[in-house]
C-alpha positions as CSV (number, residue, x, y, z in Angstrom):
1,X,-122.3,-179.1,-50.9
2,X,-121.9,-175.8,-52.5
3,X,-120.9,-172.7,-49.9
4,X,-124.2,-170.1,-51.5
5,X,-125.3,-167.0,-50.4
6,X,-128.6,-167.5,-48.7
7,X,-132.0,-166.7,-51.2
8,X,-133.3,-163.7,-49.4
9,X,-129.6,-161.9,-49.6
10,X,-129.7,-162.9,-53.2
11,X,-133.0,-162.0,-54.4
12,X,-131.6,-158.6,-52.4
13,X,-128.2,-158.3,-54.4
14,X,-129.6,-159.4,-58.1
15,X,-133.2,-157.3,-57.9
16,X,-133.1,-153.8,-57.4
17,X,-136.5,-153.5,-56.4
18,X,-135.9,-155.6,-53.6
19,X,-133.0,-153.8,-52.4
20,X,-134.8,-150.6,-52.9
21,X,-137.8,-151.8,-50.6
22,X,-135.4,-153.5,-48.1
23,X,-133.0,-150.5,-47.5
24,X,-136.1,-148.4,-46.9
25,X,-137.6,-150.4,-44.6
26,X,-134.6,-150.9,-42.7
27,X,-133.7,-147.3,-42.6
28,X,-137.2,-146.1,-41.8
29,X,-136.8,-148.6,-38.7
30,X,-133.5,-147.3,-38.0
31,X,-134.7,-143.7,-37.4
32,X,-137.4,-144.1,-35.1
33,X,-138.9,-146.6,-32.5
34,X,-140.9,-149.8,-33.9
35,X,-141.6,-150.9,-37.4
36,X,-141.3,-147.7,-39.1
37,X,-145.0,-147.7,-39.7
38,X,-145.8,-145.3,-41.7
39,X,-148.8,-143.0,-40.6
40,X,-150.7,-142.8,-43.5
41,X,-151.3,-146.3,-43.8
42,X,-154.7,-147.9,-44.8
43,X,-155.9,-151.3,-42.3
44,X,-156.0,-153.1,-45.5
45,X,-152.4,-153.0,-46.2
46,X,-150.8,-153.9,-42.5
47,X,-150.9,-157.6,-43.7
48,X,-148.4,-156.6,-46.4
49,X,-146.3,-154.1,-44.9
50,X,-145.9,-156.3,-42.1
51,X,-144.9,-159.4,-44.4
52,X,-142.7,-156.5,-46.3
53,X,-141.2,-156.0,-43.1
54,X,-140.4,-159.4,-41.7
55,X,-138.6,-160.5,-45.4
56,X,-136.6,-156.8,-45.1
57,X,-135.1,-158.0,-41.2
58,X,-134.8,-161.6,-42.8
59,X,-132.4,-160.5,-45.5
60,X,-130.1,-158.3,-42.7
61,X,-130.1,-161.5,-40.5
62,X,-129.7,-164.4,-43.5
63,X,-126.7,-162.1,-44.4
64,X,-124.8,-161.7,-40.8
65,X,-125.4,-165.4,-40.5
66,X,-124.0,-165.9,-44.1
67,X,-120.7,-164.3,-43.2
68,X,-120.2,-166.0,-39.8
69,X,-120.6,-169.9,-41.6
70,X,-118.3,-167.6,-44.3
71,X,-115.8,-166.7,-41.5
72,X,-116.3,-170.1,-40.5
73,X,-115.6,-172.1,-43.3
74,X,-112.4,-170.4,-44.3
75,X,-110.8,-169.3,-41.5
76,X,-111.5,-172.0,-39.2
77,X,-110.0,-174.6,-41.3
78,X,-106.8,-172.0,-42.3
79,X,-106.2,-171.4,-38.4
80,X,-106.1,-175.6,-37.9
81,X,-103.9,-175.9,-40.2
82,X,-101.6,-173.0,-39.5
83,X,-100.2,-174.3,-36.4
84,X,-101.2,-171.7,-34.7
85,X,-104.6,-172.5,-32.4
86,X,-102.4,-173.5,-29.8
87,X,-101.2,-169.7,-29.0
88,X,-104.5,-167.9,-29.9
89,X,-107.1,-167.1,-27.4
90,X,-110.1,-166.2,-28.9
91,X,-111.3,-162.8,-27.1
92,X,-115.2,-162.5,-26.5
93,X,-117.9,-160.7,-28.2
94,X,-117.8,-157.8,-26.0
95,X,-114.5,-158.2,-26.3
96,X,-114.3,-157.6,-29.9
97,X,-116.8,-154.9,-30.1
98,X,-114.0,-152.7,-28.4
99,X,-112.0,-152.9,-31.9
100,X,-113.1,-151.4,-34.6
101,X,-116.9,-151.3,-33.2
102,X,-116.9,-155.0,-35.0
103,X,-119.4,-157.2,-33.1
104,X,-121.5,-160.3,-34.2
105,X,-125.4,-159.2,-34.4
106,X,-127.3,-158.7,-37.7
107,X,-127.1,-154.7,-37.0
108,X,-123.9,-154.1,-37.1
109,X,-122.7,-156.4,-39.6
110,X,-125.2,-155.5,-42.4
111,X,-124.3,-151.7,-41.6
112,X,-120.8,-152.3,-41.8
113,X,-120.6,-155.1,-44.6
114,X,-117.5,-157.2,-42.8
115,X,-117.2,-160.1,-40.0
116,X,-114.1,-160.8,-38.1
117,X,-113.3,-162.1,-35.0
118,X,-110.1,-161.1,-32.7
119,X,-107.7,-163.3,-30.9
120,X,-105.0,-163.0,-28.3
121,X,-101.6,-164.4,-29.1
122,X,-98.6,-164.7,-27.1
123,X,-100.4,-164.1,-24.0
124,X,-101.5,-160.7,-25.4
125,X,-98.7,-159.8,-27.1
126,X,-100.2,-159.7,-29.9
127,X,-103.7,-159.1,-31.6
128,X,-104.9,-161.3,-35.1
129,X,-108.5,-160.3,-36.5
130,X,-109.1,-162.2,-39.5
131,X,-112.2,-161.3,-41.0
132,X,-114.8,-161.9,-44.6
133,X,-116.8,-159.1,-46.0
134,X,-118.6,-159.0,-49.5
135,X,-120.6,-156.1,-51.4
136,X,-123.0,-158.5,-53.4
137,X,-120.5,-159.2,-56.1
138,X,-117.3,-160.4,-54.9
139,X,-116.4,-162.1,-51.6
140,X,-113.4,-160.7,-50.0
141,X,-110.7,-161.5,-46.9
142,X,-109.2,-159.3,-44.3
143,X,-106.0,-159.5,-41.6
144,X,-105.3,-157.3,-39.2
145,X,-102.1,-158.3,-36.9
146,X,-100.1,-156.1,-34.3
147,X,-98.4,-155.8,-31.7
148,X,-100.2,-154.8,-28.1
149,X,-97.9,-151.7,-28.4
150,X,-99.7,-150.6,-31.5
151,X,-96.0,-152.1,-33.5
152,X,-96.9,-152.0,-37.3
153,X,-96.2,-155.9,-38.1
154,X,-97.8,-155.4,-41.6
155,X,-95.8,-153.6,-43.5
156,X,-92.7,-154.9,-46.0
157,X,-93.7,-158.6,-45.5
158,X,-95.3,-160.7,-47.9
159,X,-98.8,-162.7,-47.2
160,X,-99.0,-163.8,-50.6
161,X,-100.2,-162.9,-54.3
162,X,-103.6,-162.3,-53.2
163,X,-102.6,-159.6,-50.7
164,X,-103.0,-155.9,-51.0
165,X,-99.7,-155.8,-49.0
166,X,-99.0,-152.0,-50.6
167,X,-101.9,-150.9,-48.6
168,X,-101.6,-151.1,-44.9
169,X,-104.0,-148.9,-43.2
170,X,-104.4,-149.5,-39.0
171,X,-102.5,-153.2,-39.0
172,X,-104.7,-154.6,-41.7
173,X,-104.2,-155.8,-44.9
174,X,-107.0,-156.6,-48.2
175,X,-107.2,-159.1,-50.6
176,X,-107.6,-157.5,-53.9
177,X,-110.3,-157.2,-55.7
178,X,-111.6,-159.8,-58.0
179,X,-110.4,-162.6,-55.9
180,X,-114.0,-164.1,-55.4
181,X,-116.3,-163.2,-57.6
182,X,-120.2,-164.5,-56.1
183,X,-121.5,-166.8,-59.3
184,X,-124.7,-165.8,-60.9
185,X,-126.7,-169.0,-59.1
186,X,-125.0,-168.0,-55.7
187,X,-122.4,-170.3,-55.3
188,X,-118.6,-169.2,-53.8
189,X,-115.4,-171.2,-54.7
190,X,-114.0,-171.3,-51.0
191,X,-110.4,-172.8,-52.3
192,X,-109.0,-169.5,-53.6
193,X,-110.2,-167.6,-50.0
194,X,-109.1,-171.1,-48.3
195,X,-105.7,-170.7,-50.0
196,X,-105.5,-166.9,-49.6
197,X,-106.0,-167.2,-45.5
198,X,-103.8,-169.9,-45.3
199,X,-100.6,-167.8,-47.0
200,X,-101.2,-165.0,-44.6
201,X,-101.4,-167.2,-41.4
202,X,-98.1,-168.7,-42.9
203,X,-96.6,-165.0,-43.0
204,X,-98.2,-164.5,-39.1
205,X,-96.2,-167.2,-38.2
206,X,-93.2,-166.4,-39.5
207,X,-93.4,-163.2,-37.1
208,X,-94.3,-164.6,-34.4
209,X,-91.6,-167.5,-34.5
210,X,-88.9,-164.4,-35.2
């Protein structure tokens, strides 16, 4: 079966009405208590704004649920394969929160367009946050690897072709753009992000087996 984007977050990427209505919505509720109703409203139009409403939060949660089975589906498999499961210890989601303000709820991952997950390796030594983000177009991957003493283990080593390795900024590395693109009916080709994870976890493991 297909790895698609769900149909509310596509609706929201291909229509710009939609995205229009759904970014206001959203905002409006981010600035104030409630729904955001606005005060002018007439009785006959609650059914509506309400329905408005309910498909604007669907979108925000459809789309943090869409990166976590995205996180899930590439670098799950990668990490298996890697050899590498045996020294990670995944840290918690208040745990991860403390990096980078990256948690998993539909708020903060729709504000900040990325999902990734940390993990302890070498009992602590080290820190691996592997992570998916996309901006309606493309799909993309991120690494960020160092050392508990803030070490820079990025920089000079090679993850791979599809690796921004030139660009380093706070132990994490970018796949460049164009790697994914999202297909007009959805759809994501998974191998090229399956192969890209998989030659950076082989580059993690070379340093931590130095």
């Amino acid at each position: 079966m297909p790895f698609a984007l769900p149909d509310s977050y596509r609706a929201y990427c291909r229509d710009a009405a939609v995205r229009t209505a759904v970014d206001h919505i959203l905002s409006a509720a981010g600035r104030r208590a409630g729904l955001g109703l606005p005060p002018d409203i007439d009785w006959k139009d609650l059914p509506a704004f309400h329905r408005a409403v309910l498909s604007a939060h669907q979108v925000r949660c459809e789309r943090a649920i869409f990166l976590f089975d995205l996180w899930e589906a590439v670098w799950r498999p990668a990490l298996a394969e890697s050899g590498l499961e045996d020294d990670l210890e995944p840290r918690s989601v208040t745990d991860t929160e403390e990096w980078n303000g990256a948690k998993f709820d539909p708020h903060t991952i729709w504000d900040n367009r990325w999902f990734g997950r940390n993990f302890n390796c070498n009992d602590a030594r080290y820190i691996i946050a592997p992570g998916v983000s996309d901006d309606a177009v493309e799909v993309n991957l991120s690494l960020a690897f160092w050392r508990a003493d803030d070490t820079d283990l990025m920089t000079g080593r090679n993850f791979g072709n599809d690796w921004l390795v030139q660009v380093v900024e706070e132990n994490c590395i970018w796949t460049g753009k164009g790697l994914v693109r999202i297909r007009d009916d959805g759809t994501i080709d998974l191998g090229s992000l399956r192969k890209a994870a998989a030659d950076a976890l082989a580059a993690v493991r070379a340093v931590l087996r130095e």
